[in-house]
Structures are given as structure tokens and as C-alpha cells.
C-alpha positions in Angstrom: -2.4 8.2 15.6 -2.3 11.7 14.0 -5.4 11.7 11.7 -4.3 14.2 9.3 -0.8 12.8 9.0 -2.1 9.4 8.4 -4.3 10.7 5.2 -1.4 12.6 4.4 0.9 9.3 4.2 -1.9 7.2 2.9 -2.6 9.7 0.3 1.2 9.5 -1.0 0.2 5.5 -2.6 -0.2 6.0 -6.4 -4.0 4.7 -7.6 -5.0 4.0 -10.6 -8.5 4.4 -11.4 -10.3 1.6 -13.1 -13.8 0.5 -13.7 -15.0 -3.0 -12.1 -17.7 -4.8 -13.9 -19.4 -8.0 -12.9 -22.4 -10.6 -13.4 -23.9 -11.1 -16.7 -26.8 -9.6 -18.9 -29.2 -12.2 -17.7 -28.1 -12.6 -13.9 -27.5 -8.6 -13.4 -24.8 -6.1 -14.1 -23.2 -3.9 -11.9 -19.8 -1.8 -12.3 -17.8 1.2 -10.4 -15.2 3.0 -10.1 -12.4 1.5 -7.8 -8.2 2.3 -7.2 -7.6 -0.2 -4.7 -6.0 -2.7 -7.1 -2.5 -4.3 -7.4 -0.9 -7.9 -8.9 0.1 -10.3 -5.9 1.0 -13.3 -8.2 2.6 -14.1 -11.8 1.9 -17.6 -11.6 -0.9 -17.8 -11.6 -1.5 -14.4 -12.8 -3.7 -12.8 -9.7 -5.0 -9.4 -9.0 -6.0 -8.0 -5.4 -8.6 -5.7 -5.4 -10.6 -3.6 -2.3 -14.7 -3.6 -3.2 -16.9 -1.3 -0.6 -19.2 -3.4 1.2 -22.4 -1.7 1.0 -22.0 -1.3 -2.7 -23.9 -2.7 -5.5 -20.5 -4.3 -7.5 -20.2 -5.6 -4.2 -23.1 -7.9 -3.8 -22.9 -8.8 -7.9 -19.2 -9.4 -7.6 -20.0 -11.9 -4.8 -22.6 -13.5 -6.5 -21.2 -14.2 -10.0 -17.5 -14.3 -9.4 -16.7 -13.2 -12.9 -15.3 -9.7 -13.2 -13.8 -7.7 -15.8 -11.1 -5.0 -14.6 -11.8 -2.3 -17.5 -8.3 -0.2 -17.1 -8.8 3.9 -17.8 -6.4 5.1 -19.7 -5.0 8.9 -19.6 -7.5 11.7 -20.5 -10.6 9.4 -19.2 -11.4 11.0 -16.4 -14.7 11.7 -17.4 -15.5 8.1 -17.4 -14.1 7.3 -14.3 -16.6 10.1 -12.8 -19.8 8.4 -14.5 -19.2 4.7 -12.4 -18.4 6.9 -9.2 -22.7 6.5 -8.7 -25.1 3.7 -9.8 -24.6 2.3 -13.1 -27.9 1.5 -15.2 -28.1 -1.0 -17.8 -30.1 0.0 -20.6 -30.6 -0.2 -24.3 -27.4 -2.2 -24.4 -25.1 -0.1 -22.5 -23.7 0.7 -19.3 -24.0 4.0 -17.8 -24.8 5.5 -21.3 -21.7 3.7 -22.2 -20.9 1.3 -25.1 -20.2 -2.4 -24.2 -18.8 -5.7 -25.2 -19.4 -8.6 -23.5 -16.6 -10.8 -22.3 -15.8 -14.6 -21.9 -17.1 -14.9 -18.5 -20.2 -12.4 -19.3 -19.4 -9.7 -17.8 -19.1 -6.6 -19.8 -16.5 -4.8 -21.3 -16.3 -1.0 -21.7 -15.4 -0.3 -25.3 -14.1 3.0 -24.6 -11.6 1.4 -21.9 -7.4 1.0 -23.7 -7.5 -2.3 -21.8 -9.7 -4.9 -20.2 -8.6 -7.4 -17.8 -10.7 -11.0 -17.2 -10.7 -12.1 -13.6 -12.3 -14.8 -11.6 -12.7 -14.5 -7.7 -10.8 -16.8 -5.9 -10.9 -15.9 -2.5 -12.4 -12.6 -0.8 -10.5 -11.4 2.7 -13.5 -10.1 4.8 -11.8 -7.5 6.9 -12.4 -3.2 7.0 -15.3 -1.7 5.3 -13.7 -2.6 1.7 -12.9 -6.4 1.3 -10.1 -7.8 -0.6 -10.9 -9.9 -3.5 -8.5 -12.0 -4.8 -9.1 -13.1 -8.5 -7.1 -14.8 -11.2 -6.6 -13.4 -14.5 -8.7 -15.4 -17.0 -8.1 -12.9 -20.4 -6.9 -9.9 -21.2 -8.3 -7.8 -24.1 -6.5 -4.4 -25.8 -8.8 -2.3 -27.6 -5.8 0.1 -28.8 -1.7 -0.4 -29.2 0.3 0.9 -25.7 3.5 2.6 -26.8 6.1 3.5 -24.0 5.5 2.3 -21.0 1.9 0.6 -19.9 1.9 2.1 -16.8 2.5 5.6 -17.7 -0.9 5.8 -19.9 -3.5 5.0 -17.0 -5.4 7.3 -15.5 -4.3 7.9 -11.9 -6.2 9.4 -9.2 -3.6 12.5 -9.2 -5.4 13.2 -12.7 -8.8 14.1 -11.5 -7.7 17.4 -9.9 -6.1 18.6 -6.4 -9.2 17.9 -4.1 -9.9 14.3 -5.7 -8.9 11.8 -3.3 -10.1 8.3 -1.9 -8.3 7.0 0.6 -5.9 8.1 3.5 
């Protein structure tokens, strides 16, 4: 296979870049940046979404199985920058950010337009990013979405020409 034409095509798939929290306050906290997401069920509501293996999220993810899917809207970019390395808790937020706390105990980014409540269900063990597969528990909007939803997330494309992952 062509290397460079294979990152090319890869690179064509639109991400959207959202933050993935998990565990709790008491059992440990860990969040990042991650694109790799899509819906593969209405009912029940399910999301799939790739987790690097040798990442932090990855191990707290697998531990607590309650995750929050904090969606970044347009203009966040920023944001999505401060979970692409280690995320401290401390003084009550997350990477200097502010926090809620959901259902499941996982945290919430306040700044985040929308927050999604997910419970693992199954992980697919395959490539150096695993699929988890985790049912929508809650849904929380911090702000009203006019026009379409999917038009005011941040994408990948948003972060500048030499920002990729993937490909």
C-alpha cells in the first residue's frame, strides 16, 4: 500500500474533536482529547469511540466504565489543545478548567456547548486504539444549538493546515 496516499484518504474522514472524561472524584479522573467517535445505534442510543492504549483515559475508562463525551463546539480550539497532554485535577478543576460533575461521576466541562453520558458496554481490543462501545445514559446542553448541531462542533480541519490525527 502507498503510505502517503493512504494518509491522504484517511485524512479526507471529517473528525470532530471532543474531550473524553472518565472515573470519579474519589476513584480518579482522567480526560483527553479524542476524534475517533461516531453513533452505531439509535435504539439503544450507542456511541463508538477509539481510546489509545497506552493512555491514561484509557486505563480510567476501563476501570470505571462511566464516561462523559464533553462535545467542543466552534471557536474551542484552545480547549481541545489543553486535553491533548495529561490532565491534572486540582482545586476542583480539570486542566485549569471549570467542572460539573455528572450522574455517573464523571466530570463535565462547563465550558463544553454539550455533554454526552455514556456507559461502556463492550470494548473491541484490536490496533493500538480500541473501540469502546458505550450507551448513552444523559445528555446535558449548557447553551441553545441554532441551525444545524453538527455544523457548530469543532472539527479537526479547525485547528489549522498541519493539525492532523489519523491517516
Amino acid at each position: 500500500m502507498d503510505e502517503q496516499a493512504r494518509k491522504t484518504a484517511l485524512r479526507m474522514i471529517p473528525y470532530g474533536l471532543y474531550v473524553l472524561s472518565a472515573g470519579t472524584e474519589q476513584g480518579g479522573l482522567a480526560a483527553a482529547t479524542i476524534n475517533w467517535v461516531t453513533q452505531t445505534s439509535f435504539a439503544p442510543p450507542l456511541l463508538a469511540l477509539g481510546i489509545k492504549t497506552d493512555s491514561a483515559l484509557y486505563d480510567v475508562a476501563r476501570r470505571s466504565g462511566d464516561l462523559v463525551l464533553n462535545i467542543l463546539g466552534q471557536g474551542q480550539g484552545g480547549l481541545a489543545f489543553t486535553f491533548f497532554k495529561h490532565a491534572e485535577y486540582a482545586d476542583g478543576k480539570l486542566a485549569g478548567q471549570d467542572i460539573g460533575w455528572a450522574a455517573n461521576g464523571a466530570p463535565i466541562l462547563s465550558a463544553a456547548p454539550a455533554a454526552v453520558e455514556l456507559k461502556v458496554r463492550h470494548v473491541v481490543e484490536l490496533g493500538d486504539h480500541h473501540t469502546f462501545i458505550a450507551e448513552v445514559i444523559d445528555v446535558h446542553l449548557t447553551r441553545s444549538i441554532t441551525g444545524r448541531p453538527d455544523e457548530s462542533v469543532l472539527q479537526m480541519k479547525d485547528l489549522g493546515e498541519k493539525v492532523f490525527y489519523g491517516g
